[in-house]
N, C-alpha and C positions, 0 to 999 in steps of 0.2 A: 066893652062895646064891640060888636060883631062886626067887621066890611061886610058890603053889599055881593050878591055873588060872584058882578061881573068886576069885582075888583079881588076876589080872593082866589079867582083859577084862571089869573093870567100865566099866558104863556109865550117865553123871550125866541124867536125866531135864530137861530143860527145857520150858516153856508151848511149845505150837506140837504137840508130837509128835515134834520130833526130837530127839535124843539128842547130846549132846558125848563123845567118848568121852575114856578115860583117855589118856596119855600114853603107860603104858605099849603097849595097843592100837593108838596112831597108829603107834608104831614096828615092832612085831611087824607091821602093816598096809603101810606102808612098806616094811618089808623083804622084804615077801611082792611087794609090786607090781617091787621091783627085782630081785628072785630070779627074776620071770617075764621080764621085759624083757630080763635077761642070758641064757634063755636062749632067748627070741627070736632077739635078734641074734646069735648062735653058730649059729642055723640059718641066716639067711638072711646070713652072711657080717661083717656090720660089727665083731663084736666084736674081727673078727681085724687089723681096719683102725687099732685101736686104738695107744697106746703101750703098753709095757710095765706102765709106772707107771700108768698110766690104769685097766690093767684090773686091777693088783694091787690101787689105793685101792677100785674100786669092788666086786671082791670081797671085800675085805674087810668093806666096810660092811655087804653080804649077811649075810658069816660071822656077825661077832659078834655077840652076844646083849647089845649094851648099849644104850641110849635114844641115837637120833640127833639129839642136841640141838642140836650146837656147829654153829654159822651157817656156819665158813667149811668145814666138811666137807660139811654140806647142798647149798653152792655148787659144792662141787667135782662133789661126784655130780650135781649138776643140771645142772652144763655136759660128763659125761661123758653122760650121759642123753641130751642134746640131739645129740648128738656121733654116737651109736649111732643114732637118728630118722633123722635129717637122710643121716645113713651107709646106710641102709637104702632110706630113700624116693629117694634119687639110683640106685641100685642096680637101682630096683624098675621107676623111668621108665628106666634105661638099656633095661630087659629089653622093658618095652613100647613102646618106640619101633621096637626089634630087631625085636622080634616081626613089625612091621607089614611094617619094609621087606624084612624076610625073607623072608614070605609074595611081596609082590609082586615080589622078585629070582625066586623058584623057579619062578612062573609063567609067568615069561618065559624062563627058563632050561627049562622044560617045553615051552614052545609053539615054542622052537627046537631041541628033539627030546633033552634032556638031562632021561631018564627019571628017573634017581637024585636030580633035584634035589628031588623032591618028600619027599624026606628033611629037606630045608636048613629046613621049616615048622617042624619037631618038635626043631631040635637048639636046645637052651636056650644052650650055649657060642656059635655062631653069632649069637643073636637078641643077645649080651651086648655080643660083641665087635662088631657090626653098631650097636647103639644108643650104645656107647662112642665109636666112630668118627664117627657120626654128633655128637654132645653136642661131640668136640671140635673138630670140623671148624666146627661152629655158633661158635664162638668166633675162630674166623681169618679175616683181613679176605680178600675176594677183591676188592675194590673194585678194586683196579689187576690191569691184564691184562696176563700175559707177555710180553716183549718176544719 
């Protein structure tokens, strides 16, 4: 059975001005801030990077309508949380790195008479796959030179 609404987003007055709210409002609050997040990440790709189980626990905590009290569910969502961030912001430098070298491949590829490349600025799959390459190429030792 649901409370009415003016009995599920009270809120306890304290000295200073600012307000504690109820418990029930921290999780109705909570699950509004993870309901945006999830679908964040579903735009900008990470949520599909996910595991299976990852993304069922974490929908579900969205779905239901019960108080997210228990410590080691909070944990769990807090390390899919961090999972989805961390998954997006790697994503986002892949893109802007691309972008860059993209730009000055197509210039050069323009100044040596390859009209079409001035397309290569604008294609977002190019700039991804260009900063990918780049991100993993940065991790491989060149220090020794071919024999």
């Amino acid at each position: 059975m649901r409370m009415p609404a003016s009995q599920s987003f009270t809120r306890h007055p304290i000295p200073g001005g600012k307000d504690i709210q109820s418990s029930d409002d921290a999780s109705s609050d909570l699950r509004s801030y993870l309901r945006k997040e999830m679908t964040r990440s579903r735009r900008n790709g990470s949520w599909f990077r996910l595991s299976v189980p990852e993304r069922g626990l974490f929908s579900l905590a969205v779905r239901l309508e019960v108080k997210l009290s228990s410590f080691d569910l909070l944990k769990a969502v807090t390390s899919i949380l961090k999972k989805m961030k961390m998954s997006a912001r790697t994503a986002y430098s892949w893109l802007v790195e691309g972008s860059t070298l993209a730009w000055a491949l197509s210039e050069r590829a323009v100044q040596w008479g390859n009209k079409s490349a001035r397309a290569w600025r604008n294609d977002a799959d190019y700039a991804l796959y260009l900063g990918r390459f780049v991100a993993s190429a940065g991790r491989c030792n060149f220090t020794h030179p071919m024999p």
